[in-house]
C-alpha positions in Angstrom: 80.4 89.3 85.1 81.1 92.5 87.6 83.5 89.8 89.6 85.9 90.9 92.3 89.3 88.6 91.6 91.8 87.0 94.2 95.6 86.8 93.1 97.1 87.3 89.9 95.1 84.9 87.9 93.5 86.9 84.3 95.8 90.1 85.8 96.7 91.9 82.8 100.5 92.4 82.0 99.9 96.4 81.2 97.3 99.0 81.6 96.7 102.8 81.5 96.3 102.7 85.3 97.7 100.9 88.1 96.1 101.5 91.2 97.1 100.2 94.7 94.9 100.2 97.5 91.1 98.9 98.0 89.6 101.2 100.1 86.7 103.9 99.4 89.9 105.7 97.5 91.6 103.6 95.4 87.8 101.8 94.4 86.9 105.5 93.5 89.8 105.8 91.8 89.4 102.7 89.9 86.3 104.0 89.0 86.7 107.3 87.9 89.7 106.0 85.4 87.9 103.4 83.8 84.8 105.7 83.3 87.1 107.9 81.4 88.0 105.4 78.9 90.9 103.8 80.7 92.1 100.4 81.2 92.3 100.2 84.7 94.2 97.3 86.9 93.2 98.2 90.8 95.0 96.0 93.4 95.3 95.0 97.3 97.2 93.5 99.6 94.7 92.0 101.4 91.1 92.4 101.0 88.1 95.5 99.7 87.8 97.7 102.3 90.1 95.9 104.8 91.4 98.8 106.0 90.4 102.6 107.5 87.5 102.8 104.9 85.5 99.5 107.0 85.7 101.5 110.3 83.8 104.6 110.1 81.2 106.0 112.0 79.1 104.9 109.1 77.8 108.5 108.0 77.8 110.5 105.0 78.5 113.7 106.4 77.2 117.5 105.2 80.1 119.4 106.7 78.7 121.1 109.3 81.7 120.5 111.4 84.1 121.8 108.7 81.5 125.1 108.7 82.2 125.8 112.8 85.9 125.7 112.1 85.4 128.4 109.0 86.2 126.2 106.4 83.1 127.1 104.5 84.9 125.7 100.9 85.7 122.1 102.9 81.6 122.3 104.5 80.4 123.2 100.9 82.0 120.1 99.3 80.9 117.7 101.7 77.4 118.9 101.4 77.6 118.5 97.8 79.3 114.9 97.8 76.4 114.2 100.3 73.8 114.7 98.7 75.6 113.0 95.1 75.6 109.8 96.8 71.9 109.8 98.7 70.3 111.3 95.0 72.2 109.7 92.4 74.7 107.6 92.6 74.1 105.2 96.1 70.8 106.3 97.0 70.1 102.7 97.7 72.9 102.6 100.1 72.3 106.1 102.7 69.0 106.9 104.1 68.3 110.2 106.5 69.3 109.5 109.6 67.5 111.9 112.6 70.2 113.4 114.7 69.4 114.3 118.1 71.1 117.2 120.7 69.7 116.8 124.1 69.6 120.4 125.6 70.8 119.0 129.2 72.1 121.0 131.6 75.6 120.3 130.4 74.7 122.2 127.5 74.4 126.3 128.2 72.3 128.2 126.4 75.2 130.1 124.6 76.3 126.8 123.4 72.9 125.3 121.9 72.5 128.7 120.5 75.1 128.2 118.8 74.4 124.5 117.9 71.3 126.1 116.5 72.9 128.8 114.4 75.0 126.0 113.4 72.3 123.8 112.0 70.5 126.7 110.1 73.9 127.1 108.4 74.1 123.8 107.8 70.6 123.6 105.7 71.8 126.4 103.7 75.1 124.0 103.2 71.9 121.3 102.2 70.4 123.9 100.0 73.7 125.0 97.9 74.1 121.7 97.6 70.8 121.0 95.8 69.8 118.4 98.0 65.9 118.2 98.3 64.0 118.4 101.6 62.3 114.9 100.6 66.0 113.7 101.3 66.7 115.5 104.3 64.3 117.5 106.3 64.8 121.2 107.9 66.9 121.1 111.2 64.4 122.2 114.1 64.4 123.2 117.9 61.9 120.2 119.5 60.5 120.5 122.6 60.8 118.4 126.3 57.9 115.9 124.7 58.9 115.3 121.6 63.0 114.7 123.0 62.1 112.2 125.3 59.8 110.6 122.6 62.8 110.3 120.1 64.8 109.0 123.1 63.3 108.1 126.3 66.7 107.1 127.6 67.8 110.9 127.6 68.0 112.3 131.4 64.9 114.3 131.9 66.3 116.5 134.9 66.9 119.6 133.4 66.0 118.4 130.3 65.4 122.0 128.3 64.3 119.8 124.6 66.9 119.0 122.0 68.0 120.1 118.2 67.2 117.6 115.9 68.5 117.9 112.3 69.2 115.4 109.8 72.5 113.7 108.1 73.1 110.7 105.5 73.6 107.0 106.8 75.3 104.6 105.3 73.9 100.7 105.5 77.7 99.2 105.8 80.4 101.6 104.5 82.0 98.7 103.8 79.1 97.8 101.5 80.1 101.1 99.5 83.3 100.5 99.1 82.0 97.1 97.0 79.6 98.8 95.2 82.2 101.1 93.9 84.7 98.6 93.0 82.1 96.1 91.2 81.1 99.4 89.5 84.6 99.7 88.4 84.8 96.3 87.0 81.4 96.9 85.1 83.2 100.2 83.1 86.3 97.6 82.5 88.8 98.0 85.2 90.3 95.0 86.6 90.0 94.7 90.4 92.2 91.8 92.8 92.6 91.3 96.0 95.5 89.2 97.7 98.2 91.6 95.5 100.7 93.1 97.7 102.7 95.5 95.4 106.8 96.8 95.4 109.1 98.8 94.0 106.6 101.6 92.5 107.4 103.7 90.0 105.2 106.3 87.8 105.6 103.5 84.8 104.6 100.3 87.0 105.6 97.9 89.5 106.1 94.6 90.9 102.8 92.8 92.1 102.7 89.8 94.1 99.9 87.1 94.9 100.3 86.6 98.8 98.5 83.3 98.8 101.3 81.7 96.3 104.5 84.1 96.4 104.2 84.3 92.4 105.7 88.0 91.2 105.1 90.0 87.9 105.8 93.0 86.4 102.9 95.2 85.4 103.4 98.3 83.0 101.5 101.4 83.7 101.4 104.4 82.0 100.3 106.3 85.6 100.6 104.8 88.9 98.2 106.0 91.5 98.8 105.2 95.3 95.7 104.7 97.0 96.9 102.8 100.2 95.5 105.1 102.8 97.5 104.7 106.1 100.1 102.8 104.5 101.1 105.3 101.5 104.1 106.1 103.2 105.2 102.3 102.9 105.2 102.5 99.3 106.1 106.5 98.5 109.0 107.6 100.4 108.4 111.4 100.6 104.8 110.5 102.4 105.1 111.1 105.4 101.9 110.6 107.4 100.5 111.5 111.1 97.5 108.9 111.6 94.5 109.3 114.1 92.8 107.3 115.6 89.4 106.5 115.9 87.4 104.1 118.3 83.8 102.9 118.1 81.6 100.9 120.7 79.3 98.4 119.9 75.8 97.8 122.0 72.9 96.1 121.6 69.7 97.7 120.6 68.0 96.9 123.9 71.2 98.9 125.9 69.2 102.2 124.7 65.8 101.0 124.5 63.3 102.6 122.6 65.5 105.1 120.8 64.3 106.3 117.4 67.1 108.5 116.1 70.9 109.1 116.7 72.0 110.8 120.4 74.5 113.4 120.0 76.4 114.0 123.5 78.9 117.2 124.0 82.5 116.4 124.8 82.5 118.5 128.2 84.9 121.5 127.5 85.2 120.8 124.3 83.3 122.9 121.1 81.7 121.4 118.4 83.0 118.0 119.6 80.1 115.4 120.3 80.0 111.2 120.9 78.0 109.9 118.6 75.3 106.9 119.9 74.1 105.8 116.3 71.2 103.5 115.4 72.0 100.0 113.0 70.1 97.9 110.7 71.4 95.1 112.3 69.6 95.9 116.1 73.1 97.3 117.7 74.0 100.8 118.2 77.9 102.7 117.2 79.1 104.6 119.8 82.1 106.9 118.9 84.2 108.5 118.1 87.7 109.1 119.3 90.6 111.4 118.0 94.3 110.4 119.2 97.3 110.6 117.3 98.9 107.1 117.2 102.6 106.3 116.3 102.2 102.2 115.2 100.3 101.5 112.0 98.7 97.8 112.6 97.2 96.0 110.1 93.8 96.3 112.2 93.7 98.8 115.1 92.5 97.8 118.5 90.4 100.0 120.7 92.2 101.2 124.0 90.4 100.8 127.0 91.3 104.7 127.7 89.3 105.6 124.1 86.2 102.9 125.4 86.1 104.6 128.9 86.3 108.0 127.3 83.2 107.4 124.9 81.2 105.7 127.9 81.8 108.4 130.3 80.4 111.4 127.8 77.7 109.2 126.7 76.4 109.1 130.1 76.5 112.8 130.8 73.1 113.1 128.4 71.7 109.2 129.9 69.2 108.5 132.8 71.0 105.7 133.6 74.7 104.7 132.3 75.5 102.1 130.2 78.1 100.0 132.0 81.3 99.0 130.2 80.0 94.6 130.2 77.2 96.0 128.2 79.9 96.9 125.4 79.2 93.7 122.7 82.5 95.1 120.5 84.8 97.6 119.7 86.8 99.0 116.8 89.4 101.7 115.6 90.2 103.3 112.6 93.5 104.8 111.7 92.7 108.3 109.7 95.3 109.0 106.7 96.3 112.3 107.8 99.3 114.0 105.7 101.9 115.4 108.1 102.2 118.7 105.9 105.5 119.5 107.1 107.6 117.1 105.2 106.3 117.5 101.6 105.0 119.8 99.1 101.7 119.6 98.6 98.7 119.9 96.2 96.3 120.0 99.0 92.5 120.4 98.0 89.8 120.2 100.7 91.4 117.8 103.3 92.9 115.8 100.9 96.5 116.2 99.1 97.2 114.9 95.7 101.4 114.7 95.5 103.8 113.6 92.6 106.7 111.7 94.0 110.4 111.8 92.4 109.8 108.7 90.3 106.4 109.7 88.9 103.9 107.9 91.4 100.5 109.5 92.1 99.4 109.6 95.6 95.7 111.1 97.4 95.8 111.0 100.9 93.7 112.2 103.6 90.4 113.3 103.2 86.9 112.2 104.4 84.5 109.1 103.0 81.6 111.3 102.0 84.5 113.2 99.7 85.8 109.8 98.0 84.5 110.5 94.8 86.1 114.0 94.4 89.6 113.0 95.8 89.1 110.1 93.3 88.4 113.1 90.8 91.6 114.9 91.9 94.0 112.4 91.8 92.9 110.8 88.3 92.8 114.3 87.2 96.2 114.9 88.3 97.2 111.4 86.9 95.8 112.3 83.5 98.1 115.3 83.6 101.3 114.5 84.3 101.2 111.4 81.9 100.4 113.2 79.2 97.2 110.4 78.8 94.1 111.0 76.5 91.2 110.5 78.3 87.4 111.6 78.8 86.1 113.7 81.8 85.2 112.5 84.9 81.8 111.3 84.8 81.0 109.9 88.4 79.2 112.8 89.9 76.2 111.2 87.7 77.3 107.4 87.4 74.9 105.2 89.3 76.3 102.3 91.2 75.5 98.8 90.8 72.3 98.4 92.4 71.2 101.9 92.5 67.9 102.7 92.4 64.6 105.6 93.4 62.7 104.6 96.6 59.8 103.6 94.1 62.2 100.9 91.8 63.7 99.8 95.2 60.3 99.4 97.1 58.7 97.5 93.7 61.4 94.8 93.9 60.3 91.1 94.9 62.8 90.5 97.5 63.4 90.5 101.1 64.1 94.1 102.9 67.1 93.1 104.0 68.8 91.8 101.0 66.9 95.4 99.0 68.7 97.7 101.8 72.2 96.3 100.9 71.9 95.1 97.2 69.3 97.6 96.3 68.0 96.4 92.6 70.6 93.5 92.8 68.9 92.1 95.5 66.7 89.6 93.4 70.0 88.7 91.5 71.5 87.6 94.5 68.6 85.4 95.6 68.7 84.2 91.6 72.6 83.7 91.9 72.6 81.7 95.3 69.7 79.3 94.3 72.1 78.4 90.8 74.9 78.1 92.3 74.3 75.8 95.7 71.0 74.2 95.0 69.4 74.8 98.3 65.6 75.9 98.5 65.0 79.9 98.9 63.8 79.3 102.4 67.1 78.0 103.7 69.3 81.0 101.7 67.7 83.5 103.3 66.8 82.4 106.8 69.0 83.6 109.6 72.2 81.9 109.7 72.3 81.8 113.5 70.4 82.8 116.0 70.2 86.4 117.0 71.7 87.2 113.5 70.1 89.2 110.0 72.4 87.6 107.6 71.6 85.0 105.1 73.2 82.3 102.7 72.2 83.9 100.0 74.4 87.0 100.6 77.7 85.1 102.1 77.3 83.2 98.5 76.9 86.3 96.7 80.0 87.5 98.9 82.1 84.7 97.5 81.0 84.7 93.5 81.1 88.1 93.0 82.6 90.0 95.0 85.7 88.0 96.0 85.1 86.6 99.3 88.0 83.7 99.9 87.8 83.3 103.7 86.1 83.2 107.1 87.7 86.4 107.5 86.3 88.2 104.2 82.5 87.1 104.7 82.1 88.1 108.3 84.3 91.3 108.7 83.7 92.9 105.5 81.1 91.2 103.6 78.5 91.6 106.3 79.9 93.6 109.7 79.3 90.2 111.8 82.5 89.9 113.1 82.3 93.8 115.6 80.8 90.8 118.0 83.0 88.6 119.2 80.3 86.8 120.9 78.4 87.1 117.0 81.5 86.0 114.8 81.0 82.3 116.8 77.8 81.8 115.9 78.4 82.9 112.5 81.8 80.7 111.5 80.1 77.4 110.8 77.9 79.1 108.4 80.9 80.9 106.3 82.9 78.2 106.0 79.5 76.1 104.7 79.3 78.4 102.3 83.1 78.3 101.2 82.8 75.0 101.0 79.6 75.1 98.7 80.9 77.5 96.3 84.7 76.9 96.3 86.0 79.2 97.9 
């Protein structure tokens, strides 16, 4: 059974590869080793995708960014690892999300000019990359009408049209991050959470179950260090420079009758925007910051400055302003970033791949859409310098557990909701919550509190297979309930049913 574990319980004593972190990383990682032919033991301190991986802006990116700062090799990649994950390996997972530049009066003509250059650019990027036009569409100059029909909250004074183009949006990217790992487990590897790991070495290290103190030993024959913003805890040549990253949360009806995401230029500022981007669940993501921070928390808070700073550029391209009580939630993510300066470095598109003294593997940096080829890197690198026999990577064509074509995903007998996070899993889930608890279908997958989307039937889910032990787990990470305070309330009584049904 593809089961996500909790502690040290049925933890091997040895295997090929140890690796230590959870995020979108180490569960590529984890992945890519044990689809070579590797026994695989993956572990975290505290939970899948507990850390920078569960608060992005929730896009797969193309790299037109990377392509305005002339870093056409970076731009190329991310246009290929884009359009890997929406074709073939998480197509269930990403849809084509509309993108929309409001040609206000804060925008000169020089500049959208050179947004649109930009975009045309950034459809050959789509194009190189093989990705078809039935996955994304052509970027396009749109008209007064057709701007204000997309978004009628856009200020109309002005108002020359917009750019519209297309990039890949994730359902949850914490979602991903589980559908990698699980993926892992089905090619072998063995995946826990609640394992805080010391004294690293390229041969092993000691693990340790943070619900019961117990310690072990575990033999590797390659250690890779996957721990994102806290790789410098466990490597002491890592030295790091984090960013970070804040997002609002509002409700749908803040921006009322907007059909695609608003992209709002940073004033003085080139090719910087703030992003106002559409959910599944009825909200919308406003962000995103970039401020180096000195403090690495276990989870970030959002400064008022970064909240006040994303408000007041949002409502250079609004009619009227959102005000800061219509903010539901907030977040931050800490970025990885390698402070170059203090190491040697195999760097490799954003991302460095390094060897300490004693023999440890460590990939940090990097971008989520890239995951799979940093994964790629470091096991590659891994392989080398432990002399290990394995097979080549194969995930650029490995499908993910629940993968599936629009047509197998739109055939399936199950609710929308549970399709557009499961994908062709979803009627397992339903199966799997009905076995385990007993309760009629109609009470797993109705609301489980007003105002809400999620269901019984995927909090069970959330505890038998993909290791859910607390509150915590099933509402921050499981499903993204917990961004609303007000939400995460409403929504307790329901986890800890659930806990209690299954065991927890």
């Amino acid at each position: 059974m593809t089961t996500i574990n909790v502690g040290l319980a049925d933890l091997p004593e040895s295997a090929d590869v140890l690796v230590i972190g959870l995020g979108i990383t180490g569960a590529g990682v984890a992945l890519d080793a044990a689809s070579r032919g590797l026994s695989v033991v993956a572990v975290d301190a505290h939970d899948v995708a507990f850390g920078t991986s569960r608060w992005s802006s929730k896009l797969v990116h193309g790299g037109l960014r990377y392509l305005a700062r002339g870093q056409v090799d970076v731009a190329h990649e991310s246009a290929v690892e884009r359009g890997i994950l929406m074709q073939t390996t998480a197509p269930h997972l990403i849809r084509a999300l509309p993108m929309l530049m409001p040609l206000t009066p804060e925008v000169t003509r020089v500049q959208g000019g050179l947004a649109r250059v930009g975009l045309r650019l950034g459809d050959l990027l789509r194009l190189g990359a093989r990705t078809g036009r039935e996955t994304l569409p052509r970027p396009r100059r749109i008209g007064v009408t057709e701007t204000l029909t997309l978004a009628s909250v856009v200020r109309p004074d002005g108002l020359r049209g917009g750019l519209l183009s297309w990039d890949g949006q994730l359902e949850d990217d914490a979602r991903l991050v589980l559908a990698v790992a699980r993926t892992a487990v089905a090619h072998g590897a063995h995946v826990h959470t609640r394992v805080r790991v010391s004294e690293p070495t390229g041969t092993g290290a000691v693990l340790t179950d943070t619900r019961t103190g117990e310690s072990r030993t575990v033999r590797a024959r390659t250690v890779i260090n996957a721990a994102g913003v806290w790789a410098g805890d466990l490597v002491e040549e890592i030295r790091l420079r984090p960013s970070r990253g804040t997002h609002l949360v509002l409700r749908k009806d803040t921006l009322p009758g907007v059909r695609c995401a608003i992209m709002a230029p940073v004033p003085g500022a080139s090719n910087r925007f703030v992003f106002a981007l559409p959910q599944p669940d009825e909200t919308f993501y406003v962000g995103l910051t970039d401020e180096e921070v000195d403090e690495i928390p276990d989870v970030p808070e959002p400064p008022e400055e970064d909240i006040e700073f994303l408000l007041r550029v949002l409502n250079t391209t609004l009619r009227q302003d959102v005000r800061r009580d219509q903010v539901i939630g907030a977040y931050a993510g800490l970025r990885p970033l390698l402070d170059s300066g203090s190491t040697t470095a195999d760097i490799s598109r954003k991302h460095a791949v390094l060897v300490s003294r004693t023999g440890v593997v460590t990939v940090v940096g990097g971008k989520l859409t890239a995951y799979r080829r940093m994964a790629q890197d470091a096991v590659d690198r891994a392989v080398t310098e432990a002399g290990l026999t394995a097979g080549s990577c194969r995930t650029a064509s490995l499908p993910l557990l629940g993968a599936g074509s629009p047509t197998e995903l739109a055939a399936l007998d199950a609710p929308a909701r549970l399709v557009r996070r499961f994908g062709t899993e979803a009627p397992a889930v339903l199966a799997n919550a009905v076995e385990v608890t007993g309760l009629p279908e109609a009470e797993l997958l109705a609301p489980i509190a007003p105002g809400l989307h999620a269901t019984l039937a995927e909090l069970v889910f959330g505890v038998t297979h993909e290791g859910a032990a607390t509150v915590e787990d099933l509402l921050d990470r499981r499903t993204r309930i917990g961004l609303v305070p007000a939400d995460r309330e409403l929504a307790v009584p329901a986890a800890e049913k659930v806990l209690g049904l299954v065991g927890g």
